[in-house]
Each structure stands twice: as structure tokens, then as C-alpha cells.
PDB file of N, CA, C, O and CB in Angstrom:
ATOM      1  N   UNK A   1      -9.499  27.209  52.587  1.00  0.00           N
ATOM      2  CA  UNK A   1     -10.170  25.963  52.891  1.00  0.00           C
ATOM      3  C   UNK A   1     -11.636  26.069  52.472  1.00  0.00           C
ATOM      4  O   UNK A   1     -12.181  27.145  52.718  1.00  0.00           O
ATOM      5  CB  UNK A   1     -10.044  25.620  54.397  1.00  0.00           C
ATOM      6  N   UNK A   2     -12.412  25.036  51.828  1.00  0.00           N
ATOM      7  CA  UNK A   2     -13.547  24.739  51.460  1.00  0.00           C
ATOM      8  C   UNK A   2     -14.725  24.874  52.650  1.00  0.00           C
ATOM      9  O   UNK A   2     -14.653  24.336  53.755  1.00  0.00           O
ATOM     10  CB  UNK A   2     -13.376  23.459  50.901  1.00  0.00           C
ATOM     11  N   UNK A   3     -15.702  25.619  52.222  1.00  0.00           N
ATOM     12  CA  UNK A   3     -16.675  25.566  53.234  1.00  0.00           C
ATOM     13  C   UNK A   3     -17.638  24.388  52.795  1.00  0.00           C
ATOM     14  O   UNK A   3     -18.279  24.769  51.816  1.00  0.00           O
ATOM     15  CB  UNK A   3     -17.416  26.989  53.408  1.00  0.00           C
ATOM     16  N   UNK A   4     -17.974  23.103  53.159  1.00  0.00           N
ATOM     17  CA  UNK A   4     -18.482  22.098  52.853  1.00  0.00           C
ATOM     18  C   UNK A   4     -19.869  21.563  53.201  1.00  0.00           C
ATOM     19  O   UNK A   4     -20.389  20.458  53.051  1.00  0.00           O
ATOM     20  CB  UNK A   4     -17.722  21.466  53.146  1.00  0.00           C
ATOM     21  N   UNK A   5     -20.476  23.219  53.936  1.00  0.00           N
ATOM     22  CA  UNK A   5     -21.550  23.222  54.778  1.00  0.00           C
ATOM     23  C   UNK A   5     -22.486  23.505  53.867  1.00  0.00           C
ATOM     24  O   UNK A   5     -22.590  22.708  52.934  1.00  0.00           O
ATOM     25  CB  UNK A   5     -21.513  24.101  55.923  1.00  0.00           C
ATOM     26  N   UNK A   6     -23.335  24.616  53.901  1.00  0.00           N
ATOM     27  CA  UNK A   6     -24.814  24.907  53.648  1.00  0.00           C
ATOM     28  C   UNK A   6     -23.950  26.234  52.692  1.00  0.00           C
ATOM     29  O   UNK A   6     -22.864  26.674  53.070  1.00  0.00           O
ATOM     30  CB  UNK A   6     -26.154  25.306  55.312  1.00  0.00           C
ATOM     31  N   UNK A   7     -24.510  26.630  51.695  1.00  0.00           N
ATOM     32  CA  UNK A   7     -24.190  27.553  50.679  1.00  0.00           C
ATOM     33  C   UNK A   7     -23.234  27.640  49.598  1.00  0.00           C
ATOM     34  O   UNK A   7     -22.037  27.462  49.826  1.00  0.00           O
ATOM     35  CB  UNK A   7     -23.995  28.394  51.185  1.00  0.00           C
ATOM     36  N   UNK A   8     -23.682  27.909  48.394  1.00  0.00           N
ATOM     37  CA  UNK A   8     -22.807  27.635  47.681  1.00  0.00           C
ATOM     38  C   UNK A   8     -22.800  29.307  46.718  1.00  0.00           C
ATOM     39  O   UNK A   8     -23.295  30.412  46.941  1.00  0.00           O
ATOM     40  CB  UNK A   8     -23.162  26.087  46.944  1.00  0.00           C
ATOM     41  N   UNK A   9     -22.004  28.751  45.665  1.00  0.00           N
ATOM     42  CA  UNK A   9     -22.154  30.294  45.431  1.00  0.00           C
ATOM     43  C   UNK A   9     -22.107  30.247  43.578  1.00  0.00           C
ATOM     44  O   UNK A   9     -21.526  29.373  42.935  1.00  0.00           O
ATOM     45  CB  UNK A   9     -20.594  31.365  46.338  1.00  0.00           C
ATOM     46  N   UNK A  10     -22.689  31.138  43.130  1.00  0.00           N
ATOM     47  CA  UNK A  10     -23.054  31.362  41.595  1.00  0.00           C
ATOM     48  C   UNK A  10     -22.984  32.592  41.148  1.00  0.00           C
ATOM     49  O   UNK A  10     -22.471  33.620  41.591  1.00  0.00           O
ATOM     50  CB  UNK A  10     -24.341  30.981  41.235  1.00  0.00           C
ATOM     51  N   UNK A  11     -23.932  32.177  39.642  1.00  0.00           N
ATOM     52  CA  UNK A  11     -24.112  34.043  39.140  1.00  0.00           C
ATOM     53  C   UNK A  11     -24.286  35.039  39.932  1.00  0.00           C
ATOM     54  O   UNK A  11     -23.708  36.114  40.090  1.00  0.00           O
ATOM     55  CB  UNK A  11     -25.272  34.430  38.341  1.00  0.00           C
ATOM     56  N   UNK A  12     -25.563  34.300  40.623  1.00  0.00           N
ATOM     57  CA  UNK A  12     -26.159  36.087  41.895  1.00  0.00           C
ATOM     58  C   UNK A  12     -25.122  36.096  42.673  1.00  0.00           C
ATOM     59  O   UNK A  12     -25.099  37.220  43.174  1.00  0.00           O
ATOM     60  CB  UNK A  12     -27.863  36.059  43.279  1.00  0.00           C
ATOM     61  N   UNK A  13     -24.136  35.401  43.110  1.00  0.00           N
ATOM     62  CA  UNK A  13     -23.757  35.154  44.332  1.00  0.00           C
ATOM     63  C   UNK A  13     -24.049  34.342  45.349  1.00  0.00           C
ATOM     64  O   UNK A  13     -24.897  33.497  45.064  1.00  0.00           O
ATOM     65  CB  UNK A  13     -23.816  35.884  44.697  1.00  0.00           C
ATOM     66  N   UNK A  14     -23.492  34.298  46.816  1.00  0.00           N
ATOM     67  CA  UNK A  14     -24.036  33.216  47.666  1.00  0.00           C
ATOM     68  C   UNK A  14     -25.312  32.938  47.820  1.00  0.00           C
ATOM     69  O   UNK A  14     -26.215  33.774  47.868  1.00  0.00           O
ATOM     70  CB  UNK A  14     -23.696  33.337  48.783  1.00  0.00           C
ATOM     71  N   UNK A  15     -25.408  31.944  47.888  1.00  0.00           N
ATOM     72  CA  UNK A  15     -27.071  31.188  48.295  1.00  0.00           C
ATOM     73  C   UNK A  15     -26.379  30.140  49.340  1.00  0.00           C
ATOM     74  O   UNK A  15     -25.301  29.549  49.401  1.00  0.00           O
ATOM     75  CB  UNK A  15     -28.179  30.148  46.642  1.00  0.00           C
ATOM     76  N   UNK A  16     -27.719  30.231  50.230  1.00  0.00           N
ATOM     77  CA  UNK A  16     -28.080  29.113  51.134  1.00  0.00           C
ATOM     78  C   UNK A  16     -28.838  27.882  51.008  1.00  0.00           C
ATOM     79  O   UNK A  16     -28.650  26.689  51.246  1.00  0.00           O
ATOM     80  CB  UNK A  16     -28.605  29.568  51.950  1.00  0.00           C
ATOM     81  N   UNK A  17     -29.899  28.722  50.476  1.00  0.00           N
ATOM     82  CA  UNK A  17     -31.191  28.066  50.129  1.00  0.00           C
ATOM     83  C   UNK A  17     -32.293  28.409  48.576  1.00  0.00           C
ATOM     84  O   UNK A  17     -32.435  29.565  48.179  1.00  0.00           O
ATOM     85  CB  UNK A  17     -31.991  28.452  51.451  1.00  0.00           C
ATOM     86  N   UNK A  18     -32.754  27.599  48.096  1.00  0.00           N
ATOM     87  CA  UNK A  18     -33.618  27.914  46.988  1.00  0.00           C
ATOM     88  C   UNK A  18     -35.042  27.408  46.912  1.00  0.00           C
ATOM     89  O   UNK A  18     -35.399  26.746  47.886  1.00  0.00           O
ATOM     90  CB  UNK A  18     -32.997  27.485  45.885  1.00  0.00           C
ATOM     91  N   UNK A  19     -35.678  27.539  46.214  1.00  0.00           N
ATOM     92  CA  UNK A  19     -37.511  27.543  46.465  1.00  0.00           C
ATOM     93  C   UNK A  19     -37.659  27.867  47.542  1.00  0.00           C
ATOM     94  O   UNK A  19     -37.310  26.928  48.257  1.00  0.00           O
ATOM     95  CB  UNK A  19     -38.426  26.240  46.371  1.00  0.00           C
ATOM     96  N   UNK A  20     -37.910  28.492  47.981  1.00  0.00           N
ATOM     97  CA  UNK A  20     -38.223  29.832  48.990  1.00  0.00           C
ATOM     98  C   UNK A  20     -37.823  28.927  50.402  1.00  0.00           C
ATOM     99  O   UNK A  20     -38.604  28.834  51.348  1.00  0.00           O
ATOM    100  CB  UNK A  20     -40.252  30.588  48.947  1.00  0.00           C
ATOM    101  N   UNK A  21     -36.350  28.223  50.370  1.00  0.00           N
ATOM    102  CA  UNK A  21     -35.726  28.074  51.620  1.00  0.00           C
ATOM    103  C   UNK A  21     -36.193  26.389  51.610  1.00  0.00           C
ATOM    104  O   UNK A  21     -35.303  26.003  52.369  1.00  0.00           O
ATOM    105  CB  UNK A  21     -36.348  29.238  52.990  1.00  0.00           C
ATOM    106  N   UNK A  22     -36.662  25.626  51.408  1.00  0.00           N
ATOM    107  CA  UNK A  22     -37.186  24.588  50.972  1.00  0.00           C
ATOM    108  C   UNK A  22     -35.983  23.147  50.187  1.00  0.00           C
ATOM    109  O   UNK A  22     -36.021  21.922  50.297  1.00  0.00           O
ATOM    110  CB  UNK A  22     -38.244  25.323  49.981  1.00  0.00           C
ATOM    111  N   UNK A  23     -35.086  24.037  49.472  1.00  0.00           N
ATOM    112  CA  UNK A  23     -33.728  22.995  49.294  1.00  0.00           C
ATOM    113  C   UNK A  23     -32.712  23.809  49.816  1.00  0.00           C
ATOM    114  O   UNK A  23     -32.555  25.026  49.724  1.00  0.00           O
ATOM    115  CB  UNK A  23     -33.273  22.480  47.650  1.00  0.00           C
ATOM    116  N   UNK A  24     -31.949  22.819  50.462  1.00  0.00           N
ATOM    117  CA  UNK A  24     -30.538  23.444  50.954  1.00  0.00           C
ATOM    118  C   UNK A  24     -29.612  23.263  49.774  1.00  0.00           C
ATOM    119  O   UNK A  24     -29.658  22.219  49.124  1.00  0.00           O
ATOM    120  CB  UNK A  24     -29.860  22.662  52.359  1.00  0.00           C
ATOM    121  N   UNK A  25     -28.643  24.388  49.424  1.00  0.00           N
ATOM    122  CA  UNK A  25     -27.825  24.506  48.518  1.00  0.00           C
ATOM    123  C   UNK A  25     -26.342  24.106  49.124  1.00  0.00           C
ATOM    124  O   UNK A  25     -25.825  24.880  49.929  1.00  0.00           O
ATOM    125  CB  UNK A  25     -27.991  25.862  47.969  1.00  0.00           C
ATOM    126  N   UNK A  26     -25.599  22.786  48.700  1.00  0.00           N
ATOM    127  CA  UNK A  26     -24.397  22.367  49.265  1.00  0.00           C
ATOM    128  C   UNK A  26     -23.310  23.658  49.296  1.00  0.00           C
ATOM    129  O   UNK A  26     -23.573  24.713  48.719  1.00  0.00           O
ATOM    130  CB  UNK A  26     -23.870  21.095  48.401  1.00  0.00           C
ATOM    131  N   UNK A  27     -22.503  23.520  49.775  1.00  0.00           N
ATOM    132  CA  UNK A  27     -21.161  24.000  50.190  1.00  0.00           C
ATOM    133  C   UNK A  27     -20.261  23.732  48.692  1.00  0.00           C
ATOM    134  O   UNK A  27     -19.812  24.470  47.815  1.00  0.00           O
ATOM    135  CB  UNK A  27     -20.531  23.028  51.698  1.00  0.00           C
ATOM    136  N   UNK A  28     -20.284  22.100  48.969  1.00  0.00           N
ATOM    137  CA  UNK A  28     -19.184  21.882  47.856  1.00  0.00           C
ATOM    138  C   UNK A  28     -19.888  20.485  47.595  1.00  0.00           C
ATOM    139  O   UNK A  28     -20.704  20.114  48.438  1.00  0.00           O
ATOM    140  CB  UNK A  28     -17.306  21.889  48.350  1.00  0.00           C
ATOM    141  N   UNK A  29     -19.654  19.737  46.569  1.00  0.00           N
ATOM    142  CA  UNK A  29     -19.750  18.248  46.330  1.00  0.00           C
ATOM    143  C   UNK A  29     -18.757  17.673  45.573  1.00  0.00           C
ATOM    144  O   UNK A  29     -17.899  18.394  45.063  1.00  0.00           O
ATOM    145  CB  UNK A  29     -20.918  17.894  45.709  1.00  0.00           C
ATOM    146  N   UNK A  30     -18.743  16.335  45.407  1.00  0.00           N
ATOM    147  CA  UNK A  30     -17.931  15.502  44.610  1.00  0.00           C
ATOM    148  C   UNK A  30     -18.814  14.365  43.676  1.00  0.00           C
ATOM    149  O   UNK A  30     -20.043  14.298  43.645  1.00  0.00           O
ATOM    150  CB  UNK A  30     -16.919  14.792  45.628  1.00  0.00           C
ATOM    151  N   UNK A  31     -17.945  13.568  42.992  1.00  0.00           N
ATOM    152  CA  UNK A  31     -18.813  12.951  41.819  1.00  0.00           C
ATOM    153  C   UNK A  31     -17.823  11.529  42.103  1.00  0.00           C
ATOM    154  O   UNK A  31     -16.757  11.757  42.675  1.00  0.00           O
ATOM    155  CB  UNK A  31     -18.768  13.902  39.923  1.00  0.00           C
ATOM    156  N   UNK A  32     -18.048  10.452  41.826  1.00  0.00           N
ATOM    157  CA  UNK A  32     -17.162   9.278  41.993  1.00  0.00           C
ATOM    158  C   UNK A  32     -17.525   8.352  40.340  1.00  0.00           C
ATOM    159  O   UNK A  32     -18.634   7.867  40.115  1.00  0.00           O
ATOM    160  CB  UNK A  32     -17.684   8.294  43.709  1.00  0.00           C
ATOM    161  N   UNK A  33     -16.485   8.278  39.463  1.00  0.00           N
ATOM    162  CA  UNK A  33     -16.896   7.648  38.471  1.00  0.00           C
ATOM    163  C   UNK A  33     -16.015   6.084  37.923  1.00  0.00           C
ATOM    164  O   UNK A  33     -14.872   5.901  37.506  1.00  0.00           O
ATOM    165  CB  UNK A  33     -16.903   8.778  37.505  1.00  0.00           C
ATOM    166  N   UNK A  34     -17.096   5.222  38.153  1.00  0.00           N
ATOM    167  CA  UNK A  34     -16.480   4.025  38.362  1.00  0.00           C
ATOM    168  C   UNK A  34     -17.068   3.249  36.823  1.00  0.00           C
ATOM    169  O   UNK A  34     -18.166   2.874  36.412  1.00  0.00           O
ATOM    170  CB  UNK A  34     -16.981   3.283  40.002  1.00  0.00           C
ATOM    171  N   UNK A  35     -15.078   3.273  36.065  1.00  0.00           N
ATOM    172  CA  UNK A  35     -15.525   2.216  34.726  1.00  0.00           C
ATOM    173  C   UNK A  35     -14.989   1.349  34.768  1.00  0.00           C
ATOM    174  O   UNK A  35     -13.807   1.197  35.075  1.00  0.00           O
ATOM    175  CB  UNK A  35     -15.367   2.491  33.386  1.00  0.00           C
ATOM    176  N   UNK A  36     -16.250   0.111  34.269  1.00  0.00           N
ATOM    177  CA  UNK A  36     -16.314  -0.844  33.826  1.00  0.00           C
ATOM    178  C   UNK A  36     -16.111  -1.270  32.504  1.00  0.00           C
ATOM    179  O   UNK A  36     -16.528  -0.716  31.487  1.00  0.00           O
ATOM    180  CB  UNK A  36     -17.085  -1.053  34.161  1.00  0.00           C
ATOM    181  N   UNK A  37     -15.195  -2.667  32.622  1.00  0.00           N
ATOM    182  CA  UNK A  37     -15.188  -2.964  31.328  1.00  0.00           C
ATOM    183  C   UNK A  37     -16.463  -3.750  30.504  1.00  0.00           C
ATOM    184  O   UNK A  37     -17.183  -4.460  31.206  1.00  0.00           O
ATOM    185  CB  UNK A  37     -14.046  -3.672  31.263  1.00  0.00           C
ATOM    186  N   UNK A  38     -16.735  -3.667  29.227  1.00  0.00           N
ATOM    187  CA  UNK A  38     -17.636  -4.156  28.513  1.00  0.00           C
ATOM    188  C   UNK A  38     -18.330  -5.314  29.281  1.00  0.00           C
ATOM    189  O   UNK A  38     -17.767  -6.397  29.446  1.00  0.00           O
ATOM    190  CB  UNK A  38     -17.071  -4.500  27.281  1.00  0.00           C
ATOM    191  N   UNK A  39     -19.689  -5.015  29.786  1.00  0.00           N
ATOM    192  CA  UNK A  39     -20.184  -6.837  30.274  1.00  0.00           C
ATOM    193  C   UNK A  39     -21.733  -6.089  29.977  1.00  0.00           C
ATOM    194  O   UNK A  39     -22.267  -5.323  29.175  1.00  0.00           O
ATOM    195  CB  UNK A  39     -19.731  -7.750  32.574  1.00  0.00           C
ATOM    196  N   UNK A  40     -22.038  -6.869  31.194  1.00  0.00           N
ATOM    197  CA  UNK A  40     -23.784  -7.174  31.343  1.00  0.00           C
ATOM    198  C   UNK A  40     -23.568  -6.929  33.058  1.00  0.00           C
ATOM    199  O   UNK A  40     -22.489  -6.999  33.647  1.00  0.00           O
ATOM    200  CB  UNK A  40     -24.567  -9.246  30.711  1.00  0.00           C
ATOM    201  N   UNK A  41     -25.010  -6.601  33.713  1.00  0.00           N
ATOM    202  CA  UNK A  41     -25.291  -6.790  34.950  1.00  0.00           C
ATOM    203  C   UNK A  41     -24.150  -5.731  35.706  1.00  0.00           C
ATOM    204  O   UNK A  41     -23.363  -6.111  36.573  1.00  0.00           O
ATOM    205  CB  UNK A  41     -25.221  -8.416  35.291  1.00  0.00           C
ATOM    206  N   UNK A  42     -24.219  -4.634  35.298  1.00  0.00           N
ATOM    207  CA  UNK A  42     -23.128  -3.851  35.900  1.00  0.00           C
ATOM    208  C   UNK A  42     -22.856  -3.495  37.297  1.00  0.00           C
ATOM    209  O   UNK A  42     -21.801  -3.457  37.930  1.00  0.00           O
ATOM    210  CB  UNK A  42     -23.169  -2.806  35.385  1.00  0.00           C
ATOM    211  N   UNK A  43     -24.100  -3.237  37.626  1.00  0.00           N
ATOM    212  CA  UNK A  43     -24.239  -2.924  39.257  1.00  0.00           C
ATOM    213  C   UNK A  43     -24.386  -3.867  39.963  1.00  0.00           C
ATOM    214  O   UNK A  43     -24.936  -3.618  41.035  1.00  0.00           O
ATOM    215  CB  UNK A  43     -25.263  -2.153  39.699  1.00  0.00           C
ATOM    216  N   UNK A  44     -23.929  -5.510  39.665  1.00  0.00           N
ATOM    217  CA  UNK A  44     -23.515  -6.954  40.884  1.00  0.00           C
ATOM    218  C   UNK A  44     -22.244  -6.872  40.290  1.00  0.00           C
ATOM    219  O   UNK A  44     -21.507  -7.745  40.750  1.00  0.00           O
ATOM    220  CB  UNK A  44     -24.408  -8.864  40.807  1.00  0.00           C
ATOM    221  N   UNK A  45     -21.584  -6.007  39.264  1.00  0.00           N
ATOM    222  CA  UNK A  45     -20.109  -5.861  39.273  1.00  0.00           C
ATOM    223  C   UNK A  45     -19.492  -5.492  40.185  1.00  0.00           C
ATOM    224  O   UNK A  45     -18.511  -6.099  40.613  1.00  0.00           O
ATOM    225  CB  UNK A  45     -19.680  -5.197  38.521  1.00  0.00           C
ATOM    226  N   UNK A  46     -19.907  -4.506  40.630  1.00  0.00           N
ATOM    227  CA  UNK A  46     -19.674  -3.453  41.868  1.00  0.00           C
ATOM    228  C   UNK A  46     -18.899  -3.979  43.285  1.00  0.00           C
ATOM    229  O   UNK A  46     -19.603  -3.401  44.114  1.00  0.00           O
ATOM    230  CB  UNK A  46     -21.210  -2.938  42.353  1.00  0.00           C
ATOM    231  N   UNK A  47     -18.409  -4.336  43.665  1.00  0.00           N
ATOM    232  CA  UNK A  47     -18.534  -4.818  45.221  1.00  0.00           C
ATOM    233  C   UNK A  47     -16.916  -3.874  45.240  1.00  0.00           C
ATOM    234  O   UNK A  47     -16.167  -3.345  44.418  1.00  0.00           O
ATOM    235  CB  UNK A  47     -18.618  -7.071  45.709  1.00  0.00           C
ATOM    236  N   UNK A  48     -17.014  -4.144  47.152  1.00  0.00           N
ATOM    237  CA  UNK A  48     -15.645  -3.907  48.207  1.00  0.00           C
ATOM    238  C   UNK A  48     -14.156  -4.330  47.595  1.00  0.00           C
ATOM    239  O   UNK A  48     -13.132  -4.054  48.220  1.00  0.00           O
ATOM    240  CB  UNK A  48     -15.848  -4.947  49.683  1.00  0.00           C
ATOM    241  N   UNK A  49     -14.123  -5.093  46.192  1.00  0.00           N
ATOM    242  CA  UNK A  49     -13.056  -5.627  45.863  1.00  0.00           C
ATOM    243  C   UNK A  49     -12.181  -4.675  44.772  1.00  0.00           C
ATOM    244  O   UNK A  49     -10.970  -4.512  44.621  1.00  0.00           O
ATOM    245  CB  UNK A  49     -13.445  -6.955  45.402  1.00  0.00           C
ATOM    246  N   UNK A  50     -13.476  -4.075  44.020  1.00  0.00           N
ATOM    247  CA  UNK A  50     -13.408  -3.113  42.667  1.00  0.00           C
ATOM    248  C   UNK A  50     -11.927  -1.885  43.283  1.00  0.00           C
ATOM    249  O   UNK A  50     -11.734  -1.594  44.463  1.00  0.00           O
ATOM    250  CB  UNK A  50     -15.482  -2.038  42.347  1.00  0.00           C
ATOM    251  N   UNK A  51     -11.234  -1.464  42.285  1.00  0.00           N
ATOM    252  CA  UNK A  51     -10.319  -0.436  43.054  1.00  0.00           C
ATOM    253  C   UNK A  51     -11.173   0.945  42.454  1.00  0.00           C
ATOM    254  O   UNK A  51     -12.153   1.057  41.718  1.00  0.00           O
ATOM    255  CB  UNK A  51      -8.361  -0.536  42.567  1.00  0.00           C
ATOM    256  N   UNK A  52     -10.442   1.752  43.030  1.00  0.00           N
ATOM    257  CA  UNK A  52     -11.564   3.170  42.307  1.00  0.00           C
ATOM    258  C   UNK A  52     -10.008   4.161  42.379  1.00  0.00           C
ATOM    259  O   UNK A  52     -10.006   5.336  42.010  1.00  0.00           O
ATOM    260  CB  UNK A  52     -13.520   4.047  43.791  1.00  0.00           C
TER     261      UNK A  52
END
């Protein structure tokens, strides 16, 4: 199971924190990518109706 809290982990290994404790380094994240077809004014496209 995903730890979704505070640390993530890389080259060095785990981190918590970076610039000397100053940003918290996520757990885990996600990305949400919403396409549209060809228009204008994309973001009053957007609403509660759109499916994703």
C-alpha cells in the first residue's frame, strides 16, 4: 500500500523534506488530464457536466 503522506523517495533515497526542511516532499501524487475538443475559451468549457 502507498504511503500518501510526507516523503517520497529518489536517487539518494527517502526524503521528507528539501531546502533545508522548508518544502514538504509528497508521498505520492496524481495528474488529471482533461481533453478538449478544438474551440476557444477552454477553461468556461470546463464545468460538473464534462465526463473525465
Amino acid at each position: 500500500m502507498a504511503d500518501y503522506g510526507k516523503g517520497g523517495c529518489g536517487d539518494t533515497g527517502r526524503v521528507g523534506t528539501i531546502a533545508d526542511g522548508k518544502v514538504t516532499v509528497p508521498g505520492a501524487l496524481w495528474k488529471v488530464i482533461v481533453v478538449l475538443p478544438v474551440g476557444s475559451n477552454d477553461l468556461s468549457r470546463i464545468s460538473s457536466q464534462i465526463r473525465f
